[in-house]
C-alpha positions as CSV (number, residue, x, y, z in Angstrom):
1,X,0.0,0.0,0.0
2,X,1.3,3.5,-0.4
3,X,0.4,4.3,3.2
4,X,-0.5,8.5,2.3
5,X,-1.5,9.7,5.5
6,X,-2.4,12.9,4.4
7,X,-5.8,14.1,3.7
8,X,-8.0,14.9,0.6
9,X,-9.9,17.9,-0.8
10,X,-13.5,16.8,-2.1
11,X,-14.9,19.8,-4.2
12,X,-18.6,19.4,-4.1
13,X,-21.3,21.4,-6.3
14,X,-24.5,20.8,-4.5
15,X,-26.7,22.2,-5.9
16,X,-26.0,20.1,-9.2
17,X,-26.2,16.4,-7.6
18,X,-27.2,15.2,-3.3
19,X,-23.7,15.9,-1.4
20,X,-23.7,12.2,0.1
21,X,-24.1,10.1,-3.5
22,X,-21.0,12.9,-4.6
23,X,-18.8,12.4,-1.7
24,X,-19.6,8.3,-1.8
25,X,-18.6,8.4,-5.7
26,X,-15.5,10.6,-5.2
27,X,-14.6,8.2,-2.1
28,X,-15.3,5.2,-4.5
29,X,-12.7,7.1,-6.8
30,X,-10.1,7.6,-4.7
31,X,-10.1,3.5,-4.0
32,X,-9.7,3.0,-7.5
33,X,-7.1,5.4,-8.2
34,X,-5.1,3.2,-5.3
35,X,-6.4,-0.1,-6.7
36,X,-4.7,1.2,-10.4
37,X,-1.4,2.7,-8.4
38,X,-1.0,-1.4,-7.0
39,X,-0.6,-2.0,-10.8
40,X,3.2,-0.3,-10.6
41,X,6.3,-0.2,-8.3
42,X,6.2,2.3,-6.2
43,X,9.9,3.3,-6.9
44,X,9.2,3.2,-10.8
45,X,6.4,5.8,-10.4
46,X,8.4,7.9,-8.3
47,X,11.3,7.5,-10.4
48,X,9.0,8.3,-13.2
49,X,7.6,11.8,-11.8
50,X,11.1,12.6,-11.1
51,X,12.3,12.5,-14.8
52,X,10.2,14.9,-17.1
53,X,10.3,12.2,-19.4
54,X,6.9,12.7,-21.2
55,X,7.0,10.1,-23.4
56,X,8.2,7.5,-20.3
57,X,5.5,9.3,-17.9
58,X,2.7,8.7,-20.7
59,X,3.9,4.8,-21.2
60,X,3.5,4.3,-17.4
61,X,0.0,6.1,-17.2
62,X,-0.7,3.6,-20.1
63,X,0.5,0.7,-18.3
64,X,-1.2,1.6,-15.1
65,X,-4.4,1.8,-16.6
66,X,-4.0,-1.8,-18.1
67,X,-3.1,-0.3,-21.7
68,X,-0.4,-1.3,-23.8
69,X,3.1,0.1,-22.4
């Protein structure tokens, strides 16, 4: 797990959907997003950030999101 211990900012628009099902949905996000981060080393996405190698950045978004690398 990547163990964040931080917190997260939920922008919410009320008055367009109910506040819970948005705040469920944005939760049910955010445990995807982590579920798709288990797909890579953690070292090789840090690694990756740390390069400002586009084309190497976009191959491991690719790979992370079960595309071709």
């Amino acid at each position: 797990m990547w163990k964040y211990d931080g917190w997260f900012g939920l922008d919410l628009f009320p008055d367009c959907e109910g506040p819970v099902e948005v705040v469920q949905e944005k939760i049910n996000n955010l445990k995807y997003l982590y579920e798709l981060l288990e797909r890579v080393d953690r070292e090789e996405c840090r690694a990756a950030m740390h390069t400002s190698d586009a084309v190497k950045i976009f191959k491991l978004k690719r790979r992370i999101l079960g595309g071709l690398a």
